[in-house]
C-alpha positions as CSV (number, residue, x, y, z in Angstrom):
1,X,0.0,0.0,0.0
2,X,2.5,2.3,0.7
3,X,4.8,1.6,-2.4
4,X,3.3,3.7,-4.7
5,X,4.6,1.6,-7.8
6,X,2.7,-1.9,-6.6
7,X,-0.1,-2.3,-9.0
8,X,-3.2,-1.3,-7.9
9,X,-6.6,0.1,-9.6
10,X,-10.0,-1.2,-10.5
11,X,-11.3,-4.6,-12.8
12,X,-12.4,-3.4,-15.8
13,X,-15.1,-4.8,-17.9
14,X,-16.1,-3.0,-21.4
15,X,-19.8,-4.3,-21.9
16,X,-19.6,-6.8,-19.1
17,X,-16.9,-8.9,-20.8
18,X,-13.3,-8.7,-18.6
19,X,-10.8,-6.9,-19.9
20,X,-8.1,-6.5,-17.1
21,X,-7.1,-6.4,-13.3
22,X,-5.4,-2.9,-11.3
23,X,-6.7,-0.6,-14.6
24,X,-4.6,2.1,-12.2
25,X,-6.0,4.8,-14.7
26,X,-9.3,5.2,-13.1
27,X,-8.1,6.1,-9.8
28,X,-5.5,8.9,-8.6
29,X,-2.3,7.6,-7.0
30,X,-3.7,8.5,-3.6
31,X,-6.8,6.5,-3.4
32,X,-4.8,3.2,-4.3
33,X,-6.2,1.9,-1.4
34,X,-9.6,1.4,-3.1
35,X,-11.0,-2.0,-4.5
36,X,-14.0,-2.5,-7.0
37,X,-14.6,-3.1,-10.4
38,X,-16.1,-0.8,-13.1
39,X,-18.1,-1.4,-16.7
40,X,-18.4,1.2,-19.2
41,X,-19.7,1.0,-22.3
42,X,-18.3,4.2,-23.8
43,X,-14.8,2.3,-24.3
44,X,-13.5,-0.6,-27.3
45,X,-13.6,-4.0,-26.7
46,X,-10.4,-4.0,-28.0
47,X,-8.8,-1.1,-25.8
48,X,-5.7,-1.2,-24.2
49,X,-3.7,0.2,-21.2
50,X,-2.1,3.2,-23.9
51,X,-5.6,3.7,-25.3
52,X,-6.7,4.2,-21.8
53,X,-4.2,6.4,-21.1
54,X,-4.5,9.2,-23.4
55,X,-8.6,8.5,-23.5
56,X,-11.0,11.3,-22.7
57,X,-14.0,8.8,-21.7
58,X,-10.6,7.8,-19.0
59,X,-10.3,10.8,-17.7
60,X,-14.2,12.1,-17.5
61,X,-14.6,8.6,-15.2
62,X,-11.6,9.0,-13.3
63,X,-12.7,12.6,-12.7
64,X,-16.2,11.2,-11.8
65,X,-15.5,7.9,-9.8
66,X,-12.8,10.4,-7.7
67,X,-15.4,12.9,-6.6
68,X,-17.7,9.3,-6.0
69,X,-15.2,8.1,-3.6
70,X,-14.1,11.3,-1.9
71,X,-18.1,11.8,-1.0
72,X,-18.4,8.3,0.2
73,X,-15.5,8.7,2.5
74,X,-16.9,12.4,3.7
75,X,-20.5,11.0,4.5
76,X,-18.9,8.0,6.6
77,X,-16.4,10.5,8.7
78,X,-20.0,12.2,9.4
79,X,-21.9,8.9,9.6
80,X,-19.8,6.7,11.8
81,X,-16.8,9.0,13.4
82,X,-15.4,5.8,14.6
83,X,-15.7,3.8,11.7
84,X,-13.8,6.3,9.7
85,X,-11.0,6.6,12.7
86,X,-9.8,3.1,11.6
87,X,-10.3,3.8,8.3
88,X,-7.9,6.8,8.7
89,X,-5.3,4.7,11.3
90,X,-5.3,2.4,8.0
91,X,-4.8,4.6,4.9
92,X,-4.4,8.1,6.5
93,X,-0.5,8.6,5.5
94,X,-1.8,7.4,1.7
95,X,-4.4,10.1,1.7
96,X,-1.9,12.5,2.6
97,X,-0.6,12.6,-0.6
98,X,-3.8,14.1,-2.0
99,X,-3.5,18.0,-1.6
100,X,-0.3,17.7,-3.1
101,X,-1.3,15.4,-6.6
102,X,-4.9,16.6,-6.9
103,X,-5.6,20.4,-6.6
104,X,-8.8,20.1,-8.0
105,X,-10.3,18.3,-5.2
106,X,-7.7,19.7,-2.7
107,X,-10.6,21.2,-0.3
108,X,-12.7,18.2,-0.4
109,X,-9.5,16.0,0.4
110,X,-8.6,18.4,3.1
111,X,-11.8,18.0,5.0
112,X,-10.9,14.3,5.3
113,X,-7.3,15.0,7.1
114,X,-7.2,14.2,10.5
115,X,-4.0,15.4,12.9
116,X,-3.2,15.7,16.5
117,X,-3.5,18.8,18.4
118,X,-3.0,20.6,21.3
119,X,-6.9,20.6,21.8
120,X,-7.1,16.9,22.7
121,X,-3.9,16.0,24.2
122,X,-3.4,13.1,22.6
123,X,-1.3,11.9,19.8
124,X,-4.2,9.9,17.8
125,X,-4.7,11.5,15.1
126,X,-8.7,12.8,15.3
127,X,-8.8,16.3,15.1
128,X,-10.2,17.5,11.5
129,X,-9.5,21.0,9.9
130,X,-13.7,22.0,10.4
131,X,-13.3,20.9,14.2
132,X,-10.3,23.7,14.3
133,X,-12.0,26.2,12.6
134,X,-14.8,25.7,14.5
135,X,-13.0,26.4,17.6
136,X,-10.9,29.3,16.6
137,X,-10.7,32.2,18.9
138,X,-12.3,35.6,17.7
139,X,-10.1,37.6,15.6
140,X,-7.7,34.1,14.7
141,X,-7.5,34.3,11.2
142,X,-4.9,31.6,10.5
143,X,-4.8,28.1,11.4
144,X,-1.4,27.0,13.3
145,X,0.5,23.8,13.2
146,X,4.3,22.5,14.1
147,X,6.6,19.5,12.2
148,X,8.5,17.3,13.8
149,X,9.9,14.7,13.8
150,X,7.5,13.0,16.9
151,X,4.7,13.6,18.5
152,X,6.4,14.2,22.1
153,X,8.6,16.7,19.8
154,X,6.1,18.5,18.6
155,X,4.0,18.7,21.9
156,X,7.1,19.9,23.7
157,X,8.0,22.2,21.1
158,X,9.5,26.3,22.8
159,X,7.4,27.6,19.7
160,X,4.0,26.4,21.6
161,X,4.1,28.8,24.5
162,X,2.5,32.0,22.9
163,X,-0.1,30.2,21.5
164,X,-0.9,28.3,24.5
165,X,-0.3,31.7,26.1
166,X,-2.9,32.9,24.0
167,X,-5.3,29.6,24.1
168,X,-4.6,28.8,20.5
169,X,-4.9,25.6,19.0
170,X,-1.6,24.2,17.3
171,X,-1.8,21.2,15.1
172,X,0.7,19.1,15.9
173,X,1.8,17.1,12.7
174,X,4.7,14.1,13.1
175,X,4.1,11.9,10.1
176,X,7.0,12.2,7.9
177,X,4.8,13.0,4.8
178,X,3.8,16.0,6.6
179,X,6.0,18.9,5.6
180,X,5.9,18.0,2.0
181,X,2.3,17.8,2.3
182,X,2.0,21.3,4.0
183,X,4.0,22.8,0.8
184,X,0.7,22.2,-1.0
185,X,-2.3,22.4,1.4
186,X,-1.8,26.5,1.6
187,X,-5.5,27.5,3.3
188,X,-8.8,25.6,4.3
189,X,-12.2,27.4,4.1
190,X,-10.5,30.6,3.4
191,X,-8.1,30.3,6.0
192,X,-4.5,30.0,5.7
193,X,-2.1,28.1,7.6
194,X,0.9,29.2,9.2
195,X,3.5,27.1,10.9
196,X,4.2,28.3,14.4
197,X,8.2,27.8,13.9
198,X,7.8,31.1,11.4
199,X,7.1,34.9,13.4
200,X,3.5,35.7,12.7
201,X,2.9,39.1,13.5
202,X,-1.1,38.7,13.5
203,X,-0.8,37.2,16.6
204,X,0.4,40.2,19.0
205,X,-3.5,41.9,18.1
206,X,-5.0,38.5,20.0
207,X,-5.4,38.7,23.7
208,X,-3.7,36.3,26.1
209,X,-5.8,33.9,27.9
210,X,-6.7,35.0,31.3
């Protein structure tokens, strides 16, 4: 699963007759975790994995069956919270890769993300971006996080203490996927984020905790 090169992908039948297993084309590199099969009758009987490549009827169901599977994972997180938390402990670091491969769907991808945070005090990884953003104090208009390279790191981390001073929330991200992956998840709902290791000046106007 986590070797991006091991085949992977969807059965394919063309006018329910088989034509091949792991058709990788139908699926983003990301949601290689995903099993099923799919017909179509818009493609040859004859077609081949270069035809598929380069095909426009490819890359309308890829486009389509992507959105499909993004929704169905976004109605279980709101369905059965629990459900999806083993879901996540099994194919989070995979799904990772998403805001970085697939801009298009970037916000809907990011809504799946779960992290750690200072709010829970716990290193599971439950915490989603609407939860933050939910709890963000008035006049917070970024949303903070730390890399490192552990949990215990991150938690214990000098840059914490304003924000903690101030009773912000700090995600605290420790995967080792995470830094590349915050060089292309920018802003959520608006909102951008802003590593706490960096001066941010916008925090001075927010009052201290009493």
């Amino acid at each position: 699963m986590w070797n991006r090169d091991h085949k992977h992908g969807l059965k394919l039948y063309v006018q329910r007759v088989f034509i091949m297993d792991d058709a990788e084309q139908f699926m983003p590199n990301y949601l290689r975790f995903v099993r099923g099969l799919i017909d179509s009758s818009d493609l040859p009987l004859n077609v081949s994995r270069e035809i598929l490549q380069d095909s426009t009827v490819t890359r309308n169901l890829r486009n389509a069956l992507t959105k499909r599977v993004l929704q169905m994972l976004e109605k279980l997180a709101k369905d059965d919270a629990e459900k999806y938390q083993t879901f996540w402990q099994q194919f989070g670091l995979v799904l990772k890769e998403g805001p970085a491969e697939d801009f298009a769907n970037q916000e809907a991808i990011a809504k799946l993300l779960r992290f750690a945070s200072t709010y829970t005090d716990s290193s599971a990884q439950t915490v989603s971006l609407e939860d933050y953003v939910s709890r963000m104090k008035e006049g917070q208009e970024k949303i903070y996080y730390i890399t490192a390279d552990s949990y215990a790191a991150a938690k214990s981390s000098p840059h914490l203490e304003l924000l903690r001073k101030k009773g912000i929330e700090v995600l605290l991200l420790s995967d080792r996927i995470d830094e590349w992956m915050m060089n292309y998840l920018t802003e959520f709902d608006g909102k951008p984020f802003q590593s706490v290791s960096k001066v941010d000046e916008s925090l001075e106007k927010l009052a201290d905790e009493g």
